[in-house]
C-alpha positions as CSV (number, residue, x, y, z in Angstrom):
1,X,-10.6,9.4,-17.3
2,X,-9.6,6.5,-19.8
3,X,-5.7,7.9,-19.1
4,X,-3.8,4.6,-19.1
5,X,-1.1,3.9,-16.3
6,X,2.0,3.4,-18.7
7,X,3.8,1.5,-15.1
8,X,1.0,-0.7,-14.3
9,X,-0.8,-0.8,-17.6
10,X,-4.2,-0.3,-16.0
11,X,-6.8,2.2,-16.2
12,X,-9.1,4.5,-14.3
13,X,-12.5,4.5,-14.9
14,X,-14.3,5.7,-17.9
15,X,-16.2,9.2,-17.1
16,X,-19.9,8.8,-16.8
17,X,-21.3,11.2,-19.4
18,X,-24.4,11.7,-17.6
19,X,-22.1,13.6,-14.6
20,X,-21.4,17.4,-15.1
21,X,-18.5,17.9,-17.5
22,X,-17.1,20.4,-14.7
23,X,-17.0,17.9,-11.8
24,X,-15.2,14.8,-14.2
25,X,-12.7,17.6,-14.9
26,X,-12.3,18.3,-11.2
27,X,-12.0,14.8,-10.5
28,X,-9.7,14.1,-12.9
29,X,-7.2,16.9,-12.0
30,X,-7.5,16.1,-8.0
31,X,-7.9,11.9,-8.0
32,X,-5.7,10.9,-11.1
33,X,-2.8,11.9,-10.7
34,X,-2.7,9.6,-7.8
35,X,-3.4,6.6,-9.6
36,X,0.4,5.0,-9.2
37,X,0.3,5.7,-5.1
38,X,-3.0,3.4,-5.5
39,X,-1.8,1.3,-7.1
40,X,1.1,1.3,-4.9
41,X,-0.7,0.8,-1.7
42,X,-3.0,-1.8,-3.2
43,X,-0.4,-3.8,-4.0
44,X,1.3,-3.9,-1.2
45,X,-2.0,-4.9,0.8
46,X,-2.7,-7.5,-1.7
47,X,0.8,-8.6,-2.6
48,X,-1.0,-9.7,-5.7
49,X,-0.8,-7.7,-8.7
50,X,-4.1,-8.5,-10.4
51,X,-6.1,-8.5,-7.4
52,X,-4.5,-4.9,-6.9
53,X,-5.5,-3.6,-10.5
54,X,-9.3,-4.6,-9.8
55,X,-8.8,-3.1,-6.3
56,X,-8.0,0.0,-7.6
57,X,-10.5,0.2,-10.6
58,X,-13.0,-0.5,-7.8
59,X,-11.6,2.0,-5.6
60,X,-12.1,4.5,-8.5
61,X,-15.3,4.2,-9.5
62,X,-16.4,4.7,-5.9
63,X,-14.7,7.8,-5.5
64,X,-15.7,9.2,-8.5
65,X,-19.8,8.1,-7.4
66,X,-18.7,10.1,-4.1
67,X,-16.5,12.4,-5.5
68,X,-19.5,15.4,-4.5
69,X,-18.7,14.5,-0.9
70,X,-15.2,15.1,-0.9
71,X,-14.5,18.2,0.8
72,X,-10.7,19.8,1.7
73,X,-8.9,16.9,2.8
74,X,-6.0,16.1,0.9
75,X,-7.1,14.1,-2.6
76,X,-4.3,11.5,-2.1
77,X,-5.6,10.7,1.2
78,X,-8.7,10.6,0.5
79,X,-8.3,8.1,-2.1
80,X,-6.0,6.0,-0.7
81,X,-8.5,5.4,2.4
82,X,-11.1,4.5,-0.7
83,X,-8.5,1.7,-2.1
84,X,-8.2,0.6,1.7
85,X,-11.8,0.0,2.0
86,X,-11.8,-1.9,-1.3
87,X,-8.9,-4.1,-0.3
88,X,-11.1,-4.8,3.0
89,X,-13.8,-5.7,0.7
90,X,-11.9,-7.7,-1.9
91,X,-10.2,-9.8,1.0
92,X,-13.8,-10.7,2.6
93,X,-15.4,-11.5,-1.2
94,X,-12.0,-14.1,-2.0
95,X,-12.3,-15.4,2.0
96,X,-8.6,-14.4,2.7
97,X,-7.3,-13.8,6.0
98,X,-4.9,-10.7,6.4
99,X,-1.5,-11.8,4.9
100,X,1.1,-10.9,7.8
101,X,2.8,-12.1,10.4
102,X,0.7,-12.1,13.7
103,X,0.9,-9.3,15.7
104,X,0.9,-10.7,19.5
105,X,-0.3,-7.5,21.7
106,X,-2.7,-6.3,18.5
107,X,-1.2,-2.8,18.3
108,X,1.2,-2.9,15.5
109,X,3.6,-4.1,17.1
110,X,5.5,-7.4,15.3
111,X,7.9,-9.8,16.4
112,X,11.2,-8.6,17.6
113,X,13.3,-11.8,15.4
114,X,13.2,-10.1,11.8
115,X,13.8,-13.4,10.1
116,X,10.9,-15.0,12.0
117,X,9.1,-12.8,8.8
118,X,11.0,-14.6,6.1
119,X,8.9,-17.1,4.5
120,X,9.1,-20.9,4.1
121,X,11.9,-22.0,1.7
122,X,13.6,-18.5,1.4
123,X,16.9,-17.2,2.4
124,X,17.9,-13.6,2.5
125,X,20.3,-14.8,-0.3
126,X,18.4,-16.4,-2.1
127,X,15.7,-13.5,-2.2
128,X,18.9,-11.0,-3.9
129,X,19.9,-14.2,-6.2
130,X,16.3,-14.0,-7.8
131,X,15.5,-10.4,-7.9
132,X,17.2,-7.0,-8.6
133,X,17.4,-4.5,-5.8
134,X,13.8,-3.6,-6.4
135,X,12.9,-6.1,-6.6
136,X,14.1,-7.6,-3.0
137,X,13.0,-4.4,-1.4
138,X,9.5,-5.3,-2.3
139,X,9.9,-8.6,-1.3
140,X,11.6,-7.3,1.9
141,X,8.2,-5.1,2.3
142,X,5.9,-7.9,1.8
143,X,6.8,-9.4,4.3
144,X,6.3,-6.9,7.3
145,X,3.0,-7.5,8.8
146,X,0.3,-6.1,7.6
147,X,0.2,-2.8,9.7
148,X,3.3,-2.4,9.7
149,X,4.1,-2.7,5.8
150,X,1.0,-0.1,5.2
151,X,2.4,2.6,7.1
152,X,5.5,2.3,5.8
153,X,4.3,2.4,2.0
154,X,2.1,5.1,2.8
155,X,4.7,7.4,4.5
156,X,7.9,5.8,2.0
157,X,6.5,5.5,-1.6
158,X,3.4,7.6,-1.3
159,X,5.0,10.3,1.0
160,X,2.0,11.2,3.0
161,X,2.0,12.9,6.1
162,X,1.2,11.2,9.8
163,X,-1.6,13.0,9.9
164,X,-2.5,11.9,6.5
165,X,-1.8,8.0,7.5
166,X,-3.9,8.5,10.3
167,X,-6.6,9.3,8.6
168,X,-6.2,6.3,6.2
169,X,-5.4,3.8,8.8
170,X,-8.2,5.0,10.9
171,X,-6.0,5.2,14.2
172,X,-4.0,7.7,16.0
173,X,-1.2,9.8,15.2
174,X,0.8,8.0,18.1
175,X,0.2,4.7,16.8
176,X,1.4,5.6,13.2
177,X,4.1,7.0,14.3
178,X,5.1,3.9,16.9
179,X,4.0,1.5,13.8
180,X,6.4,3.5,11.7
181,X,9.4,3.5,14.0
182,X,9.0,-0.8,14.2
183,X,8.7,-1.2,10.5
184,X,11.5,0.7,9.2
185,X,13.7,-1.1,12.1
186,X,12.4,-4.8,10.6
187,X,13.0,-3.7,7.2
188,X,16.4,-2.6,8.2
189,X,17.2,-5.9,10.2
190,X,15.1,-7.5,6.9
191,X,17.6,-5.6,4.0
192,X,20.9,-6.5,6.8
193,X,20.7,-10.1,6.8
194,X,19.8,-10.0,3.1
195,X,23.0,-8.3,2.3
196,X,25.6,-11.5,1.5
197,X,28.2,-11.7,4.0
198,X,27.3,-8.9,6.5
199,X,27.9,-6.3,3.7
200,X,25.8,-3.3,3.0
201,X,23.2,-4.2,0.5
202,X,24.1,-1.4,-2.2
């Protein structure tokens, strides 16, 4: 359970000795290999790095204190609807409002001007100037409202099924799928007006 995260230089929780050897074992073969998706989705949510680390230590300990309740649902899910709930919580304890754009008819759906997403101050060219390709496709990411950017990490990075994203999300199929369809069109408008002169971004 003290397995460091060599990308993220984190780690999960130490195993609580007083727990049956059998069920830390379990735990650790079905919840840590997914460490780097929650990582992933936390910081996304968070778009803060450290507050994502403490989200997902948090979001570890609690499944492992629950971890006799889980029962046939897919591990990654599970956990990943554990690190939501803790982002919920760390946003409430730090007093910060949900960092996205508004969302007018409260759906998922976002505003239909992709640049209208683009903060203060930055340029698409000036967001490729400063950062490699990564680095300005998380920055692209980040700034997709908040329903929107989730399903699109979830189904994207940490390749999870609709059925799987509804379960996280806590909404329908439908809606992940509709949230899905906006977000990758804003992040393609997002990465084509980043690209300098018209030109594909490579």
């Amino acid at each position: 359970m003290a397995e460091l995260s060599a990308r993220h230089g984190h780690t999960a929780p130490a195993a609580d000795h007083g727990r049956d050897g059998a069920t830390a074992a379990r735990f650790d073969a079905l919840i840590l290999p997914h460490l780097d998706a929650a990582y992933n989705l936390a910081r996304y949510l968070s778009r803060d790095p450290d507050a994502a680390q403490d989200i997902v230590q948090d979001a570890f300990l609690r499944a492992y204190r629950s971890f006799a309740d889980f029962r046939g649902l897919s591990p990654r899910a599970w956990l990943l609807a554990i690190v939501r709930n803790c982002h919920a919580t760390w946003r409430m304890q730090h007093r910060r409002a949900p960092q996205s754009a508004p969302l007018p008819h409260g759906d998922g759906e976002a505003p239909e001007d992709a640049a209208s997403l683009l903060v203060d101050g930055d340029t698409p060219e000036s967001l490729l100037l400063r950062r490699t390709e990564a680095e300005a496709v998380r920055a692209l990411l980040e700034h997709l409202p908040e329903p929107l950017r989730e399903v699109l990490v979830l189904r994207e990075l940490d390749e999870l099924s609709y059925r799987e994203i509804a379960e996280v999300a806590g909404v329908p199929v439908g809606t992940v799928m509709s949230r899905l369809s906006r977000a990758r069109r804003l992040f393609a408008d997002l990465w084509s007006r980043a690209a300098p002169d018209g030109e594909a971004v490579p």
